[in-house]
KEDONU-28066 format. One record per residue (C-alpha): chain; residue in one letter; y, z, x. Coordinates in Angstrom, 1 decimal, always signed. Last residue first. Example, Ala and Ser with C-alpha at 12.3 -4.5 7.8 and 13.67 -1.06 7.14 Angstrom:
REM residues 2
<atom><chain>A</chain><resn>s</resn><Y>-1.1</Y><Z>+7.1</Z><X>+13.7</X></atom>
<atom><chain>A</chain><resn>a</resn><Y>-4.5</Y><Z>+7.8</Z><X>+12.3</X></atom>
END
This chain:
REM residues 223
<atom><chain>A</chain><resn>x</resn><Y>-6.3</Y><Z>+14.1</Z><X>-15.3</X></atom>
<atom><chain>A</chain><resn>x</resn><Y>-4.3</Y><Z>+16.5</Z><X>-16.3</X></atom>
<atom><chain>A</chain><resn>x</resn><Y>-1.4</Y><Z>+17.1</Z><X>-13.7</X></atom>
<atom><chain>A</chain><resn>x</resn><Y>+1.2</Y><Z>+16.9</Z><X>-16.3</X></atom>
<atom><chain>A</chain><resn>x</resn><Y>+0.8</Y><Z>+20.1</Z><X>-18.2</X></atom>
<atom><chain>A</chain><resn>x</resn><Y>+0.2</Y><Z>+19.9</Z><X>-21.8</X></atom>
<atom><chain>A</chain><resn>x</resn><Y>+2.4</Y><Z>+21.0</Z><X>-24.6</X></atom>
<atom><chain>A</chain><resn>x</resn><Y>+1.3</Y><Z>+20.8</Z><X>-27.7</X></atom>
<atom><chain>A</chain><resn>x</resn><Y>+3.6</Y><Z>+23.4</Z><X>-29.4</X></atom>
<atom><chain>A</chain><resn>x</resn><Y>+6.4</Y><Z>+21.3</Z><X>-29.5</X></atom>
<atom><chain>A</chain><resn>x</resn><Y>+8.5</Y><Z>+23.8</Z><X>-27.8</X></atom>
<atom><chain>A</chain><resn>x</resn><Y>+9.7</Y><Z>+22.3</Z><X>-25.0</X></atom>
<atom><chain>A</chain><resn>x</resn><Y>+6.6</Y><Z>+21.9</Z><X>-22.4</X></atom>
<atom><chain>A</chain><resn>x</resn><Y>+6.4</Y><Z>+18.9</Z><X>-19.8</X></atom>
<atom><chain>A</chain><resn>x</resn><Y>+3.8</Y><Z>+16.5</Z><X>-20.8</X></atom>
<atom><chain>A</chain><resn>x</resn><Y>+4.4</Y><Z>+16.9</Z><X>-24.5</X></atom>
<atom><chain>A</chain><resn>x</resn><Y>+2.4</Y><Z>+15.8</Z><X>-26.9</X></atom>
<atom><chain>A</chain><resn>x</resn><Y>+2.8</Y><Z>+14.1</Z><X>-30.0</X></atom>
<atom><chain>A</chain><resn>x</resn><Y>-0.7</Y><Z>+12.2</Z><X>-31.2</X></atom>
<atom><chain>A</chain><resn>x</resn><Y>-0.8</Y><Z>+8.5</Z><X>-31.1</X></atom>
<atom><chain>A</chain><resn>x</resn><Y>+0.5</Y><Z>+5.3</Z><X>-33.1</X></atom>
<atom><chain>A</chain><resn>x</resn><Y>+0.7</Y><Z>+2.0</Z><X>-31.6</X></atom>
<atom><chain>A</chain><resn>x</resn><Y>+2.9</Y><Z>-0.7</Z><X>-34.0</X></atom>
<atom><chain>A</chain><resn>x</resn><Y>+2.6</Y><Z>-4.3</Z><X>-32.4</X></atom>
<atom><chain>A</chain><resn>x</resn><Y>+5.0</Y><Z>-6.5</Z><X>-34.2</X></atom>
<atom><chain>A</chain><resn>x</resn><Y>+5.1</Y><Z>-10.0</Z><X>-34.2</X></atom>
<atom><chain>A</chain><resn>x</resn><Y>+8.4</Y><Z>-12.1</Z><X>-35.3</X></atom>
<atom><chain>A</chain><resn>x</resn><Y>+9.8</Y><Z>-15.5</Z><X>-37.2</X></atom>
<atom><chain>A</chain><resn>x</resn><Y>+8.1</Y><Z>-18.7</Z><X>-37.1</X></atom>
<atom><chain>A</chain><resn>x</resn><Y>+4.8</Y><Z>-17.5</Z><X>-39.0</X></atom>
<atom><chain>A</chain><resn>x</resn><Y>+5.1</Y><Z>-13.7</Z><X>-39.6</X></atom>
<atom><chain>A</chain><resn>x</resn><Y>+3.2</Y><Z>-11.6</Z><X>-37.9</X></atom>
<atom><chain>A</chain><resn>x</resn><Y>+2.0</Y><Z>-7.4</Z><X>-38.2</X></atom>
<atom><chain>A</chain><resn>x</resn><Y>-0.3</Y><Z>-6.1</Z><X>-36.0</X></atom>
<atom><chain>A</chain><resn>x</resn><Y>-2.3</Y><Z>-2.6</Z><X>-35.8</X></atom>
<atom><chain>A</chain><resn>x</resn><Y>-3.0</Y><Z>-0.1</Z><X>-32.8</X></atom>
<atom><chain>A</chain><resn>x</resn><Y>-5.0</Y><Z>+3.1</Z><X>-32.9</X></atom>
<atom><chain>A</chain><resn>x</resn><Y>-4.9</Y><Z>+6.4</Z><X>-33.4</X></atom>
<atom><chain>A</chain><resn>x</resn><Y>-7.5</Y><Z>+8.0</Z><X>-36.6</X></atom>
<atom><chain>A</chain><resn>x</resn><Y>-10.0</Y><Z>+7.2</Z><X>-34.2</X></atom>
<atom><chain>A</chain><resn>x</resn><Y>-9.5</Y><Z>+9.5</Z><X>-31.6</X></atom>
<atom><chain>A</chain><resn>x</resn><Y>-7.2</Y><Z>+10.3</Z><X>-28.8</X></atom>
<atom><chain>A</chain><resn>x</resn><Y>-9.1</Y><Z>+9.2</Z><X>-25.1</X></atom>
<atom><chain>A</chain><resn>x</resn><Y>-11.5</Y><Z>+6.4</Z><X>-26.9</X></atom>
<atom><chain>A</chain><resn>x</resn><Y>-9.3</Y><Z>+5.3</Z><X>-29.5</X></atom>
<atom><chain>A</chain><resn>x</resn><Y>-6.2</Y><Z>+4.9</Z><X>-27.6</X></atom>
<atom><chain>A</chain><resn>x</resn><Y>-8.6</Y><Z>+3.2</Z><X>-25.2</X></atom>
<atom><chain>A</chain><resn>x</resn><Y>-10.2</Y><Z>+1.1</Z><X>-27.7</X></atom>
<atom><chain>A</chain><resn>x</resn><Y>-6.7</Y><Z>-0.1</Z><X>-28.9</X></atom>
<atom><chain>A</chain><resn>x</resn><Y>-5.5</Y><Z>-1.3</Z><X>-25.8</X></atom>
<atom><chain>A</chain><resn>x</resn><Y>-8.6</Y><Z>-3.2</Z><X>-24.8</X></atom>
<atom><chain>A</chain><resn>x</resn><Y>-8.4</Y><Z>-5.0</Z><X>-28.2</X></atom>
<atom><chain>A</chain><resn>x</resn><Y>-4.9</Y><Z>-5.9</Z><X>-27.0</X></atom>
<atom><chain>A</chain><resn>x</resn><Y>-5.7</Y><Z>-7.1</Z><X>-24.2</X></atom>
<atom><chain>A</chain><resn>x</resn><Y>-8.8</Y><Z>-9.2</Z><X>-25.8</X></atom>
<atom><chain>A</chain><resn>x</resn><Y>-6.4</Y><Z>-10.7</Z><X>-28.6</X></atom>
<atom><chain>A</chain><resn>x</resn><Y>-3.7</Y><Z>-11.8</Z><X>-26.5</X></atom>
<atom><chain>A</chain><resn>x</resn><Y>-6.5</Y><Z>-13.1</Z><X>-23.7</X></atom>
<atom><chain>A</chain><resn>x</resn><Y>-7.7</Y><Z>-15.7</Z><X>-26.0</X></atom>
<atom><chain>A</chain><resn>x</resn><Y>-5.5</Y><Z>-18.4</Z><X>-25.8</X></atom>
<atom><chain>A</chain><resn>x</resn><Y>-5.8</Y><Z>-21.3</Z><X>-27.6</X></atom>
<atom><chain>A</chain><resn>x</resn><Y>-2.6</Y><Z>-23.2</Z><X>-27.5</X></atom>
<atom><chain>A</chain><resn>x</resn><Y>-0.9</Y><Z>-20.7</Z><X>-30.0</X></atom>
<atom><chain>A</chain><resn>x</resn><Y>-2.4</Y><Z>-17.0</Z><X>-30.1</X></atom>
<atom><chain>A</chain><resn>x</resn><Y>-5.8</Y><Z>-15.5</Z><X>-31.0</X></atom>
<atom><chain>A</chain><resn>x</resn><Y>-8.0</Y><Z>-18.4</Z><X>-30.5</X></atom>
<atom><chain>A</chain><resn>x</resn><Y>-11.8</Y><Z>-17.5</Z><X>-31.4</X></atom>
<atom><chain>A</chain><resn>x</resn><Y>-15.3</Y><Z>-16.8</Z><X>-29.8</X></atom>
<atom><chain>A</chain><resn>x</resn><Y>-16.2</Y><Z>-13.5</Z><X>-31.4</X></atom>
<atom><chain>A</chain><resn>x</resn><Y>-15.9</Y><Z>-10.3</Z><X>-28.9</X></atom>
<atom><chain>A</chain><resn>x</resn><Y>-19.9</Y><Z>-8.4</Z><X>-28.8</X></atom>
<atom><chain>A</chain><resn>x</resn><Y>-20.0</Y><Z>-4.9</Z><X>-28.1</X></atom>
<atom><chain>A</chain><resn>x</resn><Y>-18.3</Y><Z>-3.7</Z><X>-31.8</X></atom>
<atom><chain>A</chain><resn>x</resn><Y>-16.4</Y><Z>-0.4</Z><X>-31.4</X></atom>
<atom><chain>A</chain><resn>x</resn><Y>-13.2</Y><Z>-2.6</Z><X>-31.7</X></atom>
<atom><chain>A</chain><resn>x</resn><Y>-13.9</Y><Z>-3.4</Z><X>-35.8</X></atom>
<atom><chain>A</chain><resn>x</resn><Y>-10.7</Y><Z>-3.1</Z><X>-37.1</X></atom>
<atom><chain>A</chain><resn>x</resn><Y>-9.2</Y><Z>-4.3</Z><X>-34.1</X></atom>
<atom><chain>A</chain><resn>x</resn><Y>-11.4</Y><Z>-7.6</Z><X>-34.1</X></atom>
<atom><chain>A</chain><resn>x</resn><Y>-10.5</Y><Z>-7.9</Z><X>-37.7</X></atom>
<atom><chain>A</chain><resn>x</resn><Y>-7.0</Y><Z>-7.5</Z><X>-37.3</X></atom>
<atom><chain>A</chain><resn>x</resn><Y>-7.2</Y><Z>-10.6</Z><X>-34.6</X></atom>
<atom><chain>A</chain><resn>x</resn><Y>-8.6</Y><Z>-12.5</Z><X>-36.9</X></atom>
<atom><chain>A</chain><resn>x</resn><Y>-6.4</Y><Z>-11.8</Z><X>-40.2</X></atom>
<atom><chain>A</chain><resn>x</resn><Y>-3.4</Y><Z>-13.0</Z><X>-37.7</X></atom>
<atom><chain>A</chain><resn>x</resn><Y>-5.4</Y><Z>-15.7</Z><X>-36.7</X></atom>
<atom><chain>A</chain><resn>x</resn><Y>-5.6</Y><Z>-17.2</Z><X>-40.3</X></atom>
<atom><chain>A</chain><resn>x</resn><Y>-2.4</Y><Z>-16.2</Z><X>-41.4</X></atom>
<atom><chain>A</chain><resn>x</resn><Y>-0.5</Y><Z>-18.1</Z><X>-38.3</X></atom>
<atom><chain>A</chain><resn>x</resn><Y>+1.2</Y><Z>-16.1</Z><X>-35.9</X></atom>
<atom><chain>A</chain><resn>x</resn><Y>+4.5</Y><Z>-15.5</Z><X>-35.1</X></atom>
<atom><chain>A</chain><resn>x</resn><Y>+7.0</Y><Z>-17.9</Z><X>-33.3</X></atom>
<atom><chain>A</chain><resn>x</resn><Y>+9.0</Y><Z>-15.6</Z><X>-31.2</X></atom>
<atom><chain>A</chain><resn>x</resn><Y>+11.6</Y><Z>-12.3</Z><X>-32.1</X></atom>
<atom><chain>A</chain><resn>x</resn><Y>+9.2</Y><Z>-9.8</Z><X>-30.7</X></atom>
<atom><chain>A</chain><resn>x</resn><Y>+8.8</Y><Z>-6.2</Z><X>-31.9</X></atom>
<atom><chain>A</chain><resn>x</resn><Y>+7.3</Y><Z>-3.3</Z><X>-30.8</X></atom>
<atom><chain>A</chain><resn>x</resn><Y>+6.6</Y><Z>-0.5</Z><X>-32.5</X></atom>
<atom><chain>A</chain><resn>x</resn><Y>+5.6</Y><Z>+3.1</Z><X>-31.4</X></atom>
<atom><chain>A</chain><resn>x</resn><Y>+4.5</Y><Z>+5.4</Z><X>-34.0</X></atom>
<atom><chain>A</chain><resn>x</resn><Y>+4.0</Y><Z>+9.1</Z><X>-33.0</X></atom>
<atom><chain>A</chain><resn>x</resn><Y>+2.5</Y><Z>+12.3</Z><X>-34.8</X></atom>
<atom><chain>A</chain><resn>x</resn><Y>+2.0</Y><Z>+15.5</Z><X>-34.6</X></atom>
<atom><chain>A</chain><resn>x</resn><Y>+5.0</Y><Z>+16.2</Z><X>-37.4</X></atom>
<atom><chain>A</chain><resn>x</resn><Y>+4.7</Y><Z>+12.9</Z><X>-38.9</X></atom>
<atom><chain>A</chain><resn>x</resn><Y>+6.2</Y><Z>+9.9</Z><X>-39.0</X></atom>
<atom><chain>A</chain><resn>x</resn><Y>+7.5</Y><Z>+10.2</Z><X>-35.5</X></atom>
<atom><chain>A</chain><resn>x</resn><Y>+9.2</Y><Z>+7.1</Z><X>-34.9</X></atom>
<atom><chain>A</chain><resn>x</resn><Y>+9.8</Y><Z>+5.3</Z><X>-31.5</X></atom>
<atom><chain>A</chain><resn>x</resn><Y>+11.2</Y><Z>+1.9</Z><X>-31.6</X></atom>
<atom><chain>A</chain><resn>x</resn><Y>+10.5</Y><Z>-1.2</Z><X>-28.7</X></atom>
<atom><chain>A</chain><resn>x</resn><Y>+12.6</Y><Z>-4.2</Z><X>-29.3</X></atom>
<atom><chain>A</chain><resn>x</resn><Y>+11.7</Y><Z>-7.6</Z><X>-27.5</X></atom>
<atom><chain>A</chain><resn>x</resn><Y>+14.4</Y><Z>-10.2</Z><X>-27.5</X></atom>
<atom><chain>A</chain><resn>x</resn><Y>+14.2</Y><Z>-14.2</Z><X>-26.7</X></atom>
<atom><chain>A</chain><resn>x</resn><Y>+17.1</Y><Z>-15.6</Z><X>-27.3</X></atom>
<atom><chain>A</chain><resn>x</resn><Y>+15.7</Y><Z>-20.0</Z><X>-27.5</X></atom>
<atom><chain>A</chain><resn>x</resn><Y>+15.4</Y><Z>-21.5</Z><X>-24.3</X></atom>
<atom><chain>A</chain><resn>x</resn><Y>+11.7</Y><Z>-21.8</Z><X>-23.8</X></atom>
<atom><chain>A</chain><resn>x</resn><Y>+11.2</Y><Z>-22.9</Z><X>-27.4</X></atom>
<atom><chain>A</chain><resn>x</resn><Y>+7.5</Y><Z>-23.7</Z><X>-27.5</X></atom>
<atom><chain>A</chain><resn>x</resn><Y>+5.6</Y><Z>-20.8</Z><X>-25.6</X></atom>
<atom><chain>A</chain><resn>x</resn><Y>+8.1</Y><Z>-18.4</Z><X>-27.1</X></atom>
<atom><chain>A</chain><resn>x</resn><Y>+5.8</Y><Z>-15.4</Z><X>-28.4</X></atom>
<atom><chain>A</chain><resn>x</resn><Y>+2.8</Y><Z>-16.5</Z><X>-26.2</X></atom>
<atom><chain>A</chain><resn>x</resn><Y>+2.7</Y><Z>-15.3</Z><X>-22.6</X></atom>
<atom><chain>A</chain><resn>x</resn><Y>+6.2</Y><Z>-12.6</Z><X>-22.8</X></atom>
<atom><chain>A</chain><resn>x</resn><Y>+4.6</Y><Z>-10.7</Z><X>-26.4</X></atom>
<atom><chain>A</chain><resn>x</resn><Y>+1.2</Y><Z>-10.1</Z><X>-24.5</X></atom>
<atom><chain>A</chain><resn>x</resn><Y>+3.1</Y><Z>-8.5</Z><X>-22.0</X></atom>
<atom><chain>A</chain><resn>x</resn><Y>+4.7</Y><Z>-6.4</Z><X>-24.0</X></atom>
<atom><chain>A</chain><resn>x</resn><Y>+1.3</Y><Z>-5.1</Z><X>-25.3</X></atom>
<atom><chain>A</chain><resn>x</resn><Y>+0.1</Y><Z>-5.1</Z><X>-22.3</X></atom>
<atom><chain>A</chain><resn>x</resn><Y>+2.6</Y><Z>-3.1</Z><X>-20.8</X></atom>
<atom><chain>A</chain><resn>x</resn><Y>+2.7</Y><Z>-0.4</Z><X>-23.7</X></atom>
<atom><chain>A</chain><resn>x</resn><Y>-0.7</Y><Z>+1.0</Z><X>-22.9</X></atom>
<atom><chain>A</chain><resn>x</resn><Y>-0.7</Y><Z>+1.2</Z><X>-19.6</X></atom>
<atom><chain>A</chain><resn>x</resn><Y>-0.6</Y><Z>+4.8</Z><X>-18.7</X></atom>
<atom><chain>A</chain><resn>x</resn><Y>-2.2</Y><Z>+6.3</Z><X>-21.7</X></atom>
<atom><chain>A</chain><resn>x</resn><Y>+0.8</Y><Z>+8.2</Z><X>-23.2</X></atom>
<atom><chain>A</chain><resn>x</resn><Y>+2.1</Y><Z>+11.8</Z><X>-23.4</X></atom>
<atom><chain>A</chain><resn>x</resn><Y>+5.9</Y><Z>+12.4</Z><X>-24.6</X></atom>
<atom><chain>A</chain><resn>x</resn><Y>+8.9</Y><Z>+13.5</Z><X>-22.3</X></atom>
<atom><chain>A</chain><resn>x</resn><Y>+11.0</Y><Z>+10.5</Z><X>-23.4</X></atom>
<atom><chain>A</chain><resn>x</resn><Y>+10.4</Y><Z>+11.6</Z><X>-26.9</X></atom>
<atom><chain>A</chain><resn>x</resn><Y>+13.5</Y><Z>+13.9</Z><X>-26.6</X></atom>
<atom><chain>A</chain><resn>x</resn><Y>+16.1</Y><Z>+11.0</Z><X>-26.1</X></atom>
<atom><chain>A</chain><resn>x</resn><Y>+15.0</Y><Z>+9.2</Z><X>-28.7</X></atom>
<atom><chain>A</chain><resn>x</resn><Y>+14.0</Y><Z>+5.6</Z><X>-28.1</X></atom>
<atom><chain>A</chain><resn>x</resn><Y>+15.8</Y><Z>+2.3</Z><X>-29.9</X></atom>
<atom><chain>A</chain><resn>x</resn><Y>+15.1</Y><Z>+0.3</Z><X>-26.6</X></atom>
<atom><chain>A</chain><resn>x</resn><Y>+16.1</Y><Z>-3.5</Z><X>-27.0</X></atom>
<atom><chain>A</chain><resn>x</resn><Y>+14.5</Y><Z>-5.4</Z><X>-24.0</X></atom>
<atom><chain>A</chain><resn>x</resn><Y>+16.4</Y><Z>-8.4</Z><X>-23.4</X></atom>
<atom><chain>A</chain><resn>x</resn><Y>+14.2</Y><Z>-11.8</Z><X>-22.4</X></atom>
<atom><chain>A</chain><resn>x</resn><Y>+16.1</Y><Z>-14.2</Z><X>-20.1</X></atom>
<atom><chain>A</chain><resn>x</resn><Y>+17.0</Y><Z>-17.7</Z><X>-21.5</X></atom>
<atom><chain>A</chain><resn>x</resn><Y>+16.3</Y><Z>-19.4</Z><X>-18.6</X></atom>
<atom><chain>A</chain><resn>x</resn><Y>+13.1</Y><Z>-18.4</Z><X>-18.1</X></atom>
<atom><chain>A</chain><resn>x</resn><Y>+10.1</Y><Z>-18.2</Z><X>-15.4</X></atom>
<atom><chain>A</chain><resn>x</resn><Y>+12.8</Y><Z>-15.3</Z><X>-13.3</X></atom>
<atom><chain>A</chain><resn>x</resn><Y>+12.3</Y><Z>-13.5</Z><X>-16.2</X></atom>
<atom><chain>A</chain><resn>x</resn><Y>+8.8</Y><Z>-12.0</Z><X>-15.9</X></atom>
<atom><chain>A</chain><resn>x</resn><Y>+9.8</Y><Z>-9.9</Z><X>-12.9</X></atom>
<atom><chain>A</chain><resn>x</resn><Y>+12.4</Y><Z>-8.1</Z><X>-14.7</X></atom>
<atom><chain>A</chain><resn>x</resn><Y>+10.0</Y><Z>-7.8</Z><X>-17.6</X></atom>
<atom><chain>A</chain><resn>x</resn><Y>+7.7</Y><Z>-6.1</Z><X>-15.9</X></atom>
<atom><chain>A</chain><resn>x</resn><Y>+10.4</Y><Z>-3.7</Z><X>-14.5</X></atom>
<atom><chain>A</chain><resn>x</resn><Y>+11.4</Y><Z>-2.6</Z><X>-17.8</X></atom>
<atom><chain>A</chain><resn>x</resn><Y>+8.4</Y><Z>-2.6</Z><X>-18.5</X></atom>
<atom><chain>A</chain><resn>x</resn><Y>+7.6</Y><Z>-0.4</Z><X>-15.6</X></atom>
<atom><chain>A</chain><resn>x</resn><Y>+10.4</Y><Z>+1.7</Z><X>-16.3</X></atom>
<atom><chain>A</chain><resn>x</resn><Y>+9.5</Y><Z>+1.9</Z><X>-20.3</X></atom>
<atom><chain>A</chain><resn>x</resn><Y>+6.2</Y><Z>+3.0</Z><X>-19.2</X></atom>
<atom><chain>A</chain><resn>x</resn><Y>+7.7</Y><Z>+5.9</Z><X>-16.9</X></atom>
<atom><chain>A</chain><resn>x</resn><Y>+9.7</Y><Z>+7.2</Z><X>-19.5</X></atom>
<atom><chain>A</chain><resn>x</resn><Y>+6.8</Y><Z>+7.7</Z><X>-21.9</X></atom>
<atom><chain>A</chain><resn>x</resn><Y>+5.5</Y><Z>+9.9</Z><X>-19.4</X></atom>
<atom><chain>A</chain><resn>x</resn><Y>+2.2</Y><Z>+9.6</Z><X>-17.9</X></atom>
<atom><chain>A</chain><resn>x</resn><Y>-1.9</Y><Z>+10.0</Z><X>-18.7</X></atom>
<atom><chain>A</chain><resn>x</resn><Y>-5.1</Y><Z>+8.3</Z><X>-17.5</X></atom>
<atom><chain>A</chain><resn>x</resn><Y>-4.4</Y><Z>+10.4</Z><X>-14.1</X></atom>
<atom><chain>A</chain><resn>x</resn><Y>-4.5</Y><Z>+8.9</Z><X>-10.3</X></atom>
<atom><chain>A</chain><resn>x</resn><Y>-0.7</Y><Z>+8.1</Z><X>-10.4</X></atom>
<atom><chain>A</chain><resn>x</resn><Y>+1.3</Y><Z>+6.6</Z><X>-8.0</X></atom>
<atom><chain>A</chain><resn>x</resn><Y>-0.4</Y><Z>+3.5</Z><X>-7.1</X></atom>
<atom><chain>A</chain><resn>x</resn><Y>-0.1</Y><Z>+1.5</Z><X>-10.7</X></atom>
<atom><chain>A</chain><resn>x</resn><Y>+4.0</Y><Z>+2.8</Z><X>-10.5</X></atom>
<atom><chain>A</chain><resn>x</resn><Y>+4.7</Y><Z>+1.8</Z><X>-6.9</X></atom>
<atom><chain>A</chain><resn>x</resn><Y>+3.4</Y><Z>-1.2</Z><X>-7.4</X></atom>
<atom><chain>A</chain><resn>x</resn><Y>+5.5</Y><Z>-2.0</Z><X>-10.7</X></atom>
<atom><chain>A</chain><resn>x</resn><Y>+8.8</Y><Z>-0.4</Z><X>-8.6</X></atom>
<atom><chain>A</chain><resn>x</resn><Y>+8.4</Y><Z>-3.1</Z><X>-5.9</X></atom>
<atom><chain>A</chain><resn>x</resn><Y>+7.9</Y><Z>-5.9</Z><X>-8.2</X></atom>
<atom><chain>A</chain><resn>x</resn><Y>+11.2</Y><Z>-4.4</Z><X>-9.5</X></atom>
<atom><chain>A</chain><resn>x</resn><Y>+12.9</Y><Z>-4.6</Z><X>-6.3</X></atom>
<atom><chain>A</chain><resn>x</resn><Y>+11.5</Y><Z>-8.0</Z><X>-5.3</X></atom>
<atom><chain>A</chain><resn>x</resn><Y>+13.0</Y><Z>-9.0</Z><X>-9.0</X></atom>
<atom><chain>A</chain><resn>x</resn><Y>+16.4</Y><Z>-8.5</Z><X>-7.6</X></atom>
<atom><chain>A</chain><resn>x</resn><Y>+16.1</Y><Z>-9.8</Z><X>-4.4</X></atom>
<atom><chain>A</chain><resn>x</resn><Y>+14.8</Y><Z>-12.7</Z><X>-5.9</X></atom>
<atom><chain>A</chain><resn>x</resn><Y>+18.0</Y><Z>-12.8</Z><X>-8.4</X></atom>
<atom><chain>A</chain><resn>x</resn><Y>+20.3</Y><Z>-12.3</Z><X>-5.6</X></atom>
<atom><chain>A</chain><resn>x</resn><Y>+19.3</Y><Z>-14.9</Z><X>-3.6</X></atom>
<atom><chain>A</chain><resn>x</resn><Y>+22.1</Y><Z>-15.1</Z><X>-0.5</X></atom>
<atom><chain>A</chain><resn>x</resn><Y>+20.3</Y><Z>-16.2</Z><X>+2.1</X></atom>
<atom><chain>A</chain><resn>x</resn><Y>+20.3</Y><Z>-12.6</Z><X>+3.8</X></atom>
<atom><chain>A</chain><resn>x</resn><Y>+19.6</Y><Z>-11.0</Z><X>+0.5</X></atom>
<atom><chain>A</chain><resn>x</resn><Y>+16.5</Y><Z>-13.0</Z><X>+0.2</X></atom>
<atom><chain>A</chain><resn>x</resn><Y>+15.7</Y><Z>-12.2</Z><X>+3.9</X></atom>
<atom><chain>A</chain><resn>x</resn><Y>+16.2</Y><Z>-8.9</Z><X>+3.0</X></atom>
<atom><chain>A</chain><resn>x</resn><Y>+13.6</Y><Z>-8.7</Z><X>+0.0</X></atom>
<atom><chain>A</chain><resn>x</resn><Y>+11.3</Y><Z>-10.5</Z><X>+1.8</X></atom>
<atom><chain>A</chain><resn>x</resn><Y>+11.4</Y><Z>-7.7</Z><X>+4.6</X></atom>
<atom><chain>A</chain><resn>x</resn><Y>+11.3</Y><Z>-5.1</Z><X>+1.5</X></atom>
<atom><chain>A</chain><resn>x</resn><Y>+8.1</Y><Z>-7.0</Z><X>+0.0</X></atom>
<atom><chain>A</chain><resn>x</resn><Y>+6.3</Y><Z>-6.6</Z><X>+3.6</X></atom>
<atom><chain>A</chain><resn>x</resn><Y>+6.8</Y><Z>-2.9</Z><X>+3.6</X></atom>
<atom><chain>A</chain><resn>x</resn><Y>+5.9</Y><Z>-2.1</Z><X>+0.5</X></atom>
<atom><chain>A</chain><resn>x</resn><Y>+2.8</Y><Z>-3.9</Z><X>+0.6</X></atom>
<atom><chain>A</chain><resn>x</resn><Y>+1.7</Y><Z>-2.7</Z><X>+4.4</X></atom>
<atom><chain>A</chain><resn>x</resn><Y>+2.1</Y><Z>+1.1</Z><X>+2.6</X></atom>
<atom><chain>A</chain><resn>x</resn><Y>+0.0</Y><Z>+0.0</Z><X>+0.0</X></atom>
END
């Protein structure tokens, strides 16, 4: 890692040297997505440090387009010290930056991510892209492989435009791990409409990582 780091930041200067501000740029987020898969050993971070990755995902992402993707964060202040899987929002975002604009590469492109507690032990996590949707019929596909995630075998179908099947498998992933770590009653579900938007809502138990009176707080070196 430490032969990584150091070879990105010589890149990074020589960008800087020539005068490429944008690569130096997404060097530095590059940078900060390494640093994040390498830093912890545990299944479970902060909110806060998945919406720096993305943040830093996305960074990277938009050097492809020139219509760069804005992140629209509508996040509480005191949920920023809330339990998640460690990537569990990236692929979901990601999944959003391979096939929500594959035809209008110059169109706004926005991705807003909304934090809701429903309930009092409860959080939903939506996010929303502004791209072309999803037809009925893979839309009612794709719900079906969440609904039924426990199942060993994946059909053979498209999940996204121009056949890609990797949207539906990521997020599958996703789901099962929520499952798998929270419960059943957690989970992931999506919403699409044709032309207009998908929306990936994740829902998970509240928990703290670093106390404040929730009464589910839980230390941060779990693991």
């Amino acid at each position: 890692s430490h032969f990584l780091y150091n070879t990105l930041e010589n890149i990074k200067m020589l960008a800087e040297i020539e005068g490429q501000r944008t690569i130096s740029d997404a060097l530095t987020s590059l940078g900060g997505m390494m640093r994040y898969n390498f830093k912890w050993s545990g299944e479970y971070v902060k909110l806060r440090d998945e919406l720096r990755h993305i943040r830093n995902y996305i960074d990277v992402m938009n050097i492809r387009f020139d219509e760069p993707i804005r992140p629209e964060l509508n996040i509480p202040s005191e949920f920023m010290e809330l339990e998640v899987l460690k990537m569990s929002l990236q692929p979901i975002v990601e999944n959003a930056v391979k096939h929500a604009w594959p035809e209008f590469p110059d169109q706004e492109k926005r991705i807003k991510i909304d934090a809701i507690a429903w309930e009092e032990n409860r959080i939903t996590i939506n996010v929303t892209d502004n791209g072309i949707g999803m037809e009925p019929y893979r839309l009612g596909r794709l719900s079906e492989i969440l609904r039924t995630a426990d199942n060993e075998e994946l059909p053979s179908v498209d999940y996204g435009r121009g056949g890609v099947q990797a949207g539906g498998i990521g997020l599958r992933n996703v789901h099962q791990r929520i499952r798998l770590f929270y419960g059943n009653e957690y989970g992931i579900e999506v919403k699409s409409e044709e032309g207009e938007f998908t929306q990936v809502t994740m829902t998970f138990p509240k928990v703290l990582l670093t106390g404040g009176g929730s009464g589910h707080e839980k230390s941060d070196d779990r693991g």
